[in-house]
C-alpha positions in Angstrom: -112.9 -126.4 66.7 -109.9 -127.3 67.5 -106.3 -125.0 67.6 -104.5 -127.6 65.6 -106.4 -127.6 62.5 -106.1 -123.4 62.5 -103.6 -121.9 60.5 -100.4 -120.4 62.2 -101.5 -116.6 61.7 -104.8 -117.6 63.2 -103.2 -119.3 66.2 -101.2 -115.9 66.4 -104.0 -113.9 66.2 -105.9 -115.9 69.1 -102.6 -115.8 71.4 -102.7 -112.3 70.7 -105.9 -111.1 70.6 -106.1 -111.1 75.2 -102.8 -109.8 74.9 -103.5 -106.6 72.8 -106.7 -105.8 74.8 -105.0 -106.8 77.8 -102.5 -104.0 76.8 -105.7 -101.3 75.2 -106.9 -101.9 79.0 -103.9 -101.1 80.8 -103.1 -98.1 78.2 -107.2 -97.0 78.2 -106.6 -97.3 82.4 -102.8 -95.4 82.4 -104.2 -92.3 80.5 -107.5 -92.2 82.7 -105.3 -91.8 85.9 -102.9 -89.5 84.3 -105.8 -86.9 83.3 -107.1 -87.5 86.4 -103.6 -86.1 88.5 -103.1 -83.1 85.8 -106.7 -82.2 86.2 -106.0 -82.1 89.7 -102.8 -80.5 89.4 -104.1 -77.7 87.7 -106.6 -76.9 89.7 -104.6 -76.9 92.6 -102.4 -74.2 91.5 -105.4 -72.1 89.9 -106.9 -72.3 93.4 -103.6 -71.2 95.1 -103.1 -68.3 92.3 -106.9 -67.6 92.7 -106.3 -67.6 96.5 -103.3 -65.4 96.3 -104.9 -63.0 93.7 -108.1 -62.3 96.1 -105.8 -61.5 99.1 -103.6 -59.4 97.2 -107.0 -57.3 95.8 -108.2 -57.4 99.5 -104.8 -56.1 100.8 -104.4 -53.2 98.4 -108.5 -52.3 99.0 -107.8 -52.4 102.9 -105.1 -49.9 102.3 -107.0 -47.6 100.2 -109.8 -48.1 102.4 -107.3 -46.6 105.3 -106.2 -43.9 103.5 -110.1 -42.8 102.6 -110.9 -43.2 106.2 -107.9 -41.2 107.1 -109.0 -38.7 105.0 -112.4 -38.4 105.9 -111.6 -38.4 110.1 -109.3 -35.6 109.4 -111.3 -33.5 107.3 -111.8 -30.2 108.8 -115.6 -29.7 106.7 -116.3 -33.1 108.8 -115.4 -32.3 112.1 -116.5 -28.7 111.8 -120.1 -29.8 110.8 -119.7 -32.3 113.5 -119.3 -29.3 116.1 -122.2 -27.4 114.7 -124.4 -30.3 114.7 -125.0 -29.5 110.7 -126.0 -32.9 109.3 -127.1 -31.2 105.9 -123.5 -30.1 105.7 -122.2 -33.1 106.9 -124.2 -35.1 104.6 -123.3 -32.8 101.4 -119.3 -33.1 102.3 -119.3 -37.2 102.2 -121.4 -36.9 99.6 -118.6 -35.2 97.7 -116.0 -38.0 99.0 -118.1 -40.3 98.2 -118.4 -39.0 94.2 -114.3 -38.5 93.8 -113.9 -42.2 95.2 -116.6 -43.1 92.5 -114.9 -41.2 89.7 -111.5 -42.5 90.4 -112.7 -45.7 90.9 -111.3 -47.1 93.6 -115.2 -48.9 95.0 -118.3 -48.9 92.9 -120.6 -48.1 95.4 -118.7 -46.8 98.7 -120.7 -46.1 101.6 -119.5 -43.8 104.4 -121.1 -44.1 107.8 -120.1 -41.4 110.8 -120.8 -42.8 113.9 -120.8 -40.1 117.0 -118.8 -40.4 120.2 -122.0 -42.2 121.7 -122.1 -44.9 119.4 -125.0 -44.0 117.3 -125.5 -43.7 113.6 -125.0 -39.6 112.6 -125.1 -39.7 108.9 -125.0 -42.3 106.0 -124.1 -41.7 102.9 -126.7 -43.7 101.0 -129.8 -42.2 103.1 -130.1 -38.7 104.2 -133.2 -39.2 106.7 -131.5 -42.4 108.3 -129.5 -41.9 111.8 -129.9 -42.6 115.4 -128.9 -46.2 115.1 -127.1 -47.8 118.0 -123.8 -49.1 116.5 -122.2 -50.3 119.6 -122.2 -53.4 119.2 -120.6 -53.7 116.2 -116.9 -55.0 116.1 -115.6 -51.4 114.3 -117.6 -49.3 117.1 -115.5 -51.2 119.6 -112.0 -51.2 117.6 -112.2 -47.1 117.4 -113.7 -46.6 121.5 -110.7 -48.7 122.5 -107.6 -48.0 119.8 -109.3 -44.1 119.7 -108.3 -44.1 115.9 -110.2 -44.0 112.4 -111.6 -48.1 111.5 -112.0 -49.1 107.7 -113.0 -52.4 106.7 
């Protein structure tokens, strides 16, 4: 078949047909790479937002968390149990902290730890019968033998 003996529209048509999906390729290929950069646009600014958010939550907990600890180091109950070696008492006074930081929600499920002088667990919160553990080691342990103030985090 030749192109001479085909009508003009049909010779149009046959110039034009590469052209137009030429042109569909290049569009089809355009709005692939265009999705592609506002996909990952917008998840680069959700992440940074996301990013920010958290650290902003972590900041503000941190601060409460001082406050508590404040708080709790200070408390005369604490420190007079502490004297009288009176774990029972000891143990019911966090407990109480621990129930007004539940009810005004600041944690879900805080748990207070007093470590004595020597290093070694005194009372926990979440289990009565549990103390003597060695805490030394332990990054908070350090931060309070050598700052000699309350550590929260």
């Amino acid at each position: 078949m030749s192109l001479k003996n085909l009508s003009l529209q049909k010779k149009l048509f046959v110039f034009m047909l590469p052209i137009f999906v030429m042109l569909f390729t290049v569009l089809i290929l355009n709005s692939y790479l265009q999705i592609r950069a506002i996909k990952k646009d917008v998840y680069n600014k959700e992440k940074l937002f996301m990013k920010k958010d958290i650290e902003d939550k972590v900041k503000s907990k941190l601060e409460l968390l001082k406050n508590i600890v404040a708080v709790v180091s200070s408390d005369s109950i604490i420190t007079q149990a502490m004297d009288e070696d009176d774990r029972e008492k000891l143990f019911n006074e966090i407990a109480k902290i621990r129930k007004n930081i539940i009810k005004i929600k600041s944690f879900k499920d805080p748990k207070i730890q007093i470590v004595d002088s020597m290093g070694f667990s005194y009372v926990k919160s979440w289990d009565k019968n549990s103390y003597g553990a060695d805490t030394n080691n332990r990054d908070s342990v350090k931060f309070v033998r050598k700052r000699k103030q309350p550590y929260s985090g």
